[in-house]
NUKOLDO-226397 format. One line per 2 residues: number of its first residue (from 1); for each residue x, y, z of C-alpha. Coordinates in nm, 3 decimals. Example, Ala and Ser with C-alpha at 12.3 -4.5 7.8 and 13.67 -1.06 7.14 Angstrom:
<recs>
1> 1.230/-0.450/0.780  1.367/-0.106/0.714
</recs>
This chain:
<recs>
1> -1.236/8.689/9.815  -1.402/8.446/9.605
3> -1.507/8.119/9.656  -1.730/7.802/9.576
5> -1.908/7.563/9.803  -1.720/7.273/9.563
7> -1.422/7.142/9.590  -1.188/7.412/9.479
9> -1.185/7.755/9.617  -0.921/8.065/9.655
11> -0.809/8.289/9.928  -0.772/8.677/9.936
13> -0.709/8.691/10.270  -0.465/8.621/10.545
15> -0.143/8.653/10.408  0.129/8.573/10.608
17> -0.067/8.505/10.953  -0.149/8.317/11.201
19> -0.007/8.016/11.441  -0.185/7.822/11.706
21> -0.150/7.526/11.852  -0.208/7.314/12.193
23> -0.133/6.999/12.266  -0.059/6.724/12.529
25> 0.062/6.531/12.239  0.046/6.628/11.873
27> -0.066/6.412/11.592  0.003/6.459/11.221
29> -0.246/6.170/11.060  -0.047/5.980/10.783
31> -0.171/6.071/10.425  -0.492/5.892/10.314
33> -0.416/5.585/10.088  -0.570/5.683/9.739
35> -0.629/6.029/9.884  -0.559/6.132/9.516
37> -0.794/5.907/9.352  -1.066/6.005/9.635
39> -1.011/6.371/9.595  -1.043/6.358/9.191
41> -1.362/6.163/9.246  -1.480/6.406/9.414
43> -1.427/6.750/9.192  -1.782/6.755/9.102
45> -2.045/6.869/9.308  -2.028/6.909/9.644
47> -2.163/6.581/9.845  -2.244/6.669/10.199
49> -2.111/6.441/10.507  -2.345/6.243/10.645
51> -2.327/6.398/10.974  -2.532/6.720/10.850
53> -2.702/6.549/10.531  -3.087/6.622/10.710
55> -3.350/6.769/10.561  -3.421/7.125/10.573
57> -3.572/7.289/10.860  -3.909/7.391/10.923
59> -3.932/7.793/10.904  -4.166/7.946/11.138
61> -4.325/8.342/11.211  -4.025/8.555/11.403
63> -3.729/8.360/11.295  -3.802/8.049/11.465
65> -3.691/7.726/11.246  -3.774/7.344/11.394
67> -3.499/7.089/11.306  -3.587/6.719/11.211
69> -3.324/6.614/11.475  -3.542/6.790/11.798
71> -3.358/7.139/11.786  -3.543/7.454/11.765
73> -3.334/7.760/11.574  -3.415/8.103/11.668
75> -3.279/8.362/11.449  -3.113/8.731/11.473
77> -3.154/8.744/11.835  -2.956/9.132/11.915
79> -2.670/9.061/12.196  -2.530/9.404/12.187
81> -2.567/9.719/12.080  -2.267/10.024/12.059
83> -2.410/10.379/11.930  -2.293/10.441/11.622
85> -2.218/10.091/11.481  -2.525/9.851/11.317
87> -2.706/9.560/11.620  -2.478/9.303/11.640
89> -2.668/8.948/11.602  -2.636/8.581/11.651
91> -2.877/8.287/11.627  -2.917/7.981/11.890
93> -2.984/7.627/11.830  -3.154/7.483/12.131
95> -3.221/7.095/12.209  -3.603/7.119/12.260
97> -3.832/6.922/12.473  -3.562/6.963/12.747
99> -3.554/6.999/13.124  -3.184/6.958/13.196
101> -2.933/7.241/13.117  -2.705/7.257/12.873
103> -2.320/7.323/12.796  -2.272/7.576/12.516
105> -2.085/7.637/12.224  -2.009/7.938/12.078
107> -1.941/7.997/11.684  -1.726/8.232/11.578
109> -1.710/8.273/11.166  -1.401/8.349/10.939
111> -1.369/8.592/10.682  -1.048/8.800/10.754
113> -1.189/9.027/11.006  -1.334/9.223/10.745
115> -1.700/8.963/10.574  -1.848/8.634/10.661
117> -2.168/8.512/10.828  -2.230/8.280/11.073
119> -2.457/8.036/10.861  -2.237/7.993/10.541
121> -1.885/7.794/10.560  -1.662/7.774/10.259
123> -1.586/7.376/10.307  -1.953/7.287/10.405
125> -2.172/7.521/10.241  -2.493/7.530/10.486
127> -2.330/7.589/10.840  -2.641/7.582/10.995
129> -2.686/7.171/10.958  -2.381/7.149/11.146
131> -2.454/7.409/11.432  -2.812/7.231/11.460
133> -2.655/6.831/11.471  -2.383/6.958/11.747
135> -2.710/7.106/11.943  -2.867/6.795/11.905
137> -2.574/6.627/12.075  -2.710/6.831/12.402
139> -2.496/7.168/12.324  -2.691/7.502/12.313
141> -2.520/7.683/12.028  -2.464/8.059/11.945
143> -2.355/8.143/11.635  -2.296/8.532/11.673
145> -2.160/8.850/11.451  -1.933/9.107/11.545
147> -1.759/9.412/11.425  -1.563/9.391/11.118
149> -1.191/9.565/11.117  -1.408/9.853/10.877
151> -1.605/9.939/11.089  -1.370/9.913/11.378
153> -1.015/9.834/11.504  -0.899/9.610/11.709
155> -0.985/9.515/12.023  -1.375/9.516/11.926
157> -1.405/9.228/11.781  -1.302/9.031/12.072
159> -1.488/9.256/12.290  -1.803/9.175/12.079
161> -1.720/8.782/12.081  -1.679/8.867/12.482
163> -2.021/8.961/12.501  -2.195/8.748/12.323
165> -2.005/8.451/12.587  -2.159/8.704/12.875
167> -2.535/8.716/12.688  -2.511/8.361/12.669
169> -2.445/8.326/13.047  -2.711/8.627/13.102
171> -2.984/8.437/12.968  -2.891/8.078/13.094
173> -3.228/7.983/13.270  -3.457/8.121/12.955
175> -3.235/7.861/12.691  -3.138/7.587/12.935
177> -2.764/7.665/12.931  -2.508/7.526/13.202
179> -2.342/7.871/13.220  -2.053/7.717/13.366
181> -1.962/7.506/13.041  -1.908/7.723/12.787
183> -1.677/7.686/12.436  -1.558/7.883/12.200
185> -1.499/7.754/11.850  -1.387/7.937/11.550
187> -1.222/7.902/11.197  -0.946/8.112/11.046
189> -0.996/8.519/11.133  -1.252/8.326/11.387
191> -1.007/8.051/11.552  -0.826/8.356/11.630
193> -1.065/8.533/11.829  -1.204/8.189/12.010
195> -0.826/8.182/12.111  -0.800/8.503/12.235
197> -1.158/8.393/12.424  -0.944/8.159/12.557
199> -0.614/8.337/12.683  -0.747/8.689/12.804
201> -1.039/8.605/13.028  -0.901/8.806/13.320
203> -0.764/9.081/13.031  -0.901/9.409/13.117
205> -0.753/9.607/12.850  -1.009/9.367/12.641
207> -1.283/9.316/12.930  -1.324/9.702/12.894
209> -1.657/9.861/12.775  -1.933/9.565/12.838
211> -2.250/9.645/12.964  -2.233/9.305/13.196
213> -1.897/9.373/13.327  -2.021/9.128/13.610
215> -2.040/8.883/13.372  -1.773/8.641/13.309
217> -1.652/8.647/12.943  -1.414/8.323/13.046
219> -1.502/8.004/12.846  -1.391/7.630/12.939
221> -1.274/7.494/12.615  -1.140/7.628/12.300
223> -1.174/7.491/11.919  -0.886/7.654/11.655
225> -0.946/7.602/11.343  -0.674/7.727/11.138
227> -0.674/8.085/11.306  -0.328/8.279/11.322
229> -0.168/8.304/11.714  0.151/8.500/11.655
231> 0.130/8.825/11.433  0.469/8.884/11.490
233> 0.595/8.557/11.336  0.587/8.583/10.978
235> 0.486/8.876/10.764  0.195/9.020/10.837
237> -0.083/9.145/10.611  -0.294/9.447/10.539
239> -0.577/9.243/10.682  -0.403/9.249/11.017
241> -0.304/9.629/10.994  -0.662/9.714/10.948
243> -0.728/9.485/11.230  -0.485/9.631/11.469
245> -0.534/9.982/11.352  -0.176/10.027/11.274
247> -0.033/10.111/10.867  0.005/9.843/10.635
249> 0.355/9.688/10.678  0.459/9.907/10.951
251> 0.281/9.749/11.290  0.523/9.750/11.559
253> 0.627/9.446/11.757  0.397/9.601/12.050
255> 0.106/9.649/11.809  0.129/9.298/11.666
257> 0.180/9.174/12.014  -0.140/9.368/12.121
259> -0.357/9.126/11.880  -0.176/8.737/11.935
261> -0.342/8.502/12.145  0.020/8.411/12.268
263> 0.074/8.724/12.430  -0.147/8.633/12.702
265> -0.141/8.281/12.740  -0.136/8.137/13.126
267> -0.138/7.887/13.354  -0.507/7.768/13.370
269> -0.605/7.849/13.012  -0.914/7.593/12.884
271> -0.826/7.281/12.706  -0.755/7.373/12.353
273> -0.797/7.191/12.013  -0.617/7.308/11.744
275> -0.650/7.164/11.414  -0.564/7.258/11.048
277> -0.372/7.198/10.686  -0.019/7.091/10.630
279> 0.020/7.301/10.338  -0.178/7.599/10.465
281> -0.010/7.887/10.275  -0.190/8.181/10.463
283> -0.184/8.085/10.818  0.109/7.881/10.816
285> 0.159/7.557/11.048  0.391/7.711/11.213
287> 0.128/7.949/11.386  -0.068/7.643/11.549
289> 0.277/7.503/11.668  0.383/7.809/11.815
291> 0.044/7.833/12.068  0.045/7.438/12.105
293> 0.415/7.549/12.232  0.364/7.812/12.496
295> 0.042/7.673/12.599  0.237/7.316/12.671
297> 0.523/7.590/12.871  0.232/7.718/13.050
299> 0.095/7.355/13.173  -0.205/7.432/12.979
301> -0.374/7.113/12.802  -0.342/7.093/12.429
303> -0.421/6.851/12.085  -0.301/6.976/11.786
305> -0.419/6.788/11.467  -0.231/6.917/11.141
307> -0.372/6.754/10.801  -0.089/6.656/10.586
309> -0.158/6.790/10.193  -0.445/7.029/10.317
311> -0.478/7.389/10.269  -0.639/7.717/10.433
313> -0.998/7.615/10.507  -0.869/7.242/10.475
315> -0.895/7.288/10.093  -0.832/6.951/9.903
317> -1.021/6.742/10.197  -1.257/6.466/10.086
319> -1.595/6.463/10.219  -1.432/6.140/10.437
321> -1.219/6.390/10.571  -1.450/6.674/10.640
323> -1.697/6.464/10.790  -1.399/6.320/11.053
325> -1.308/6.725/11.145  -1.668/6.792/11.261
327> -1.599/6.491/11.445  -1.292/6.529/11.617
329> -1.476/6.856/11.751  -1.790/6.695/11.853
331> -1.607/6.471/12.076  -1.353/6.749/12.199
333> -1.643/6.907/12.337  -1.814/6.566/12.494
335> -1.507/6.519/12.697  -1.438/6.880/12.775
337> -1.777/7.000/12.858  -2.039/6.737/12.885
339> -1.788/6.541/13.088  -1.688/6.800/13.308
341> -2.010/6.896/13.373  -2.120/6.541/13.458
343> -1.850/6.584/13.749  -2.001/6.870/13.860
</recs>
């Protein structure tokens, strides 16, 4: 894959995937007036939103950063560890100074299954701005790793996204967390394991294998952001295959079952949020529609934003645009987590 942190960027990955959706009522948001104009404007270099436009944080010894908004970032912090495989990782952003607990939010990156980190986006460039201003909004946030589809098939990645939900509950009273608000949010390869965070917390063909097994993996709200729901609608790619374990172009209906978030959707899933591009060409519309579909059969709540004009990692956005996604989350998660906890 190669890419730019500019405006323009291209896709290897992700051919033919991916549906998700969930909504009590879906929105399409008309076309920006002079979108054009707005989006040739801005073809030079990239011009951060405001929302994460702070300056950069102070680095400690140990991997301990201090943000200028009051939120202390402690890196490579090992949640798990399988013989034979490298220490999987992730790094928190904590509100400091704080003696009330904490909903969290758990970041899942993109990258096809197979590269990405958890500090680098495509769209934004520096991820970690925008982890550390969502802490700030009183979110404890764990940006985590897992186990690429080379290094092993499917179901470990969700297993590894599984326990890095129970390590976050595990060590609730050392980082302040309210263990019984917890999100998942991911984009792309990582929007579909947050939904399948979402729709298999009593699974325990993919509960199998944790060393907290008493631990709930189960989180209470889910952000999709452009991940693929159904592999068995549309063609799927060799990205999946390796995935699933299965030969390229020749994954059974079962197999590609096995690995959609749809498959196990139920009654009492989380509140979703699913939002992505119009004209995304590798994880079609259609995906997000799908899960917003059998989620709605299901009773489940649901918003599904699509972007009209935008691609795969909402490609062609203007930084209006990208700053109004990060957004839309942020208050997703005010009303699904710090509201629900107010309640009790």
């Amino acid at each position: 894959m190669t890419h730019s942190f500019g405006r323009s960027f291209r896709w290897l990955v992700f051919a033919g995937m991916g549906m998700s959706g969930m909504a009590m009522t879906a929105r399409v948001h008309a076309a920006d007036p002079g979108a054009g104009a707005a989006r040739a404007a801005a073809s030079g270099p990239f011009q951060p939103p405001a929302l994460y436009a702070e300056p950069l944080p102070t680095v400690h010894a140990a991997g301990r950063l201090t943000y200028p908004m009051h939120v202390v970032g402690l890196r490579d912090l090992t949640y798990k560890e399988v013989a034979g495989y490298r220490p999987l990782k992730l790094d928190l952003y904590v509100p400091e100074n704080t003696t009330v607990r904490h909903p969290a939010v758990v970041w899942i990156h993109g990258g096809g299954w197979e590269i990405g980190n958890p500090r680098a986006d495509w769209t934004y460039g520096d991820w970690t701005q925008v982890l550390a201003r969502l802490a700030a909004r009183g979110y404890v946030v764990a940006a985590i790793t897992y186990r690429f589809n080379r290094e092993a098939a499917f179901p470990a990645a969700i297993q590894d996204v599984k326990d890095a939900i129970r390590f976050v509950r595990k060590h609730a009273d050392l980082y302040g967390v309210d263990s019984g608000h917890i999100a998942a949010w991911g984009l792309s390869a990582g929007g579909h394991l947050a939904a399948l965070a979402g729709t298999t917390c009593h699974v325990d063909a993919l509960n199998a294998g944790s060393s907290d097994p008493a631990l709930s993996p189960c989180v209470q709200a889910v952000v999709d952001w452009f991940g693929p729901a159904d592999f068995n609608l549309g063609a799927s790619s060799s990205n999946v295959a390796k995935l699933l374990g299965c030969a390229a172009e020749a994954c059974t209906h079962d197999e590609l079952a096995r690995g959609s978030p749809v498959t196990y959707v139920s009654e009492g899933a989380p509140p979703f949020l699913l939002m992505q591009g119009g004209e995304d060409p590798l994880v079609p519309p259609e995906q997000s529609a799908r899960l917003e579909a059998v989620l709605k059969a299901h009773g489940d709540s649901v918003q599904r934003i699509v972007y009209p004009g935008l691609g795969h990692g909402f490609s062609g956005a203007t930084p209006q645009q990208e700053q109004q996604f990060l957004d839309e989350v942020f208050r997703f998660f005010d009303r699904t987590l710090h509201a629900a906890a107010s309640r009790g």
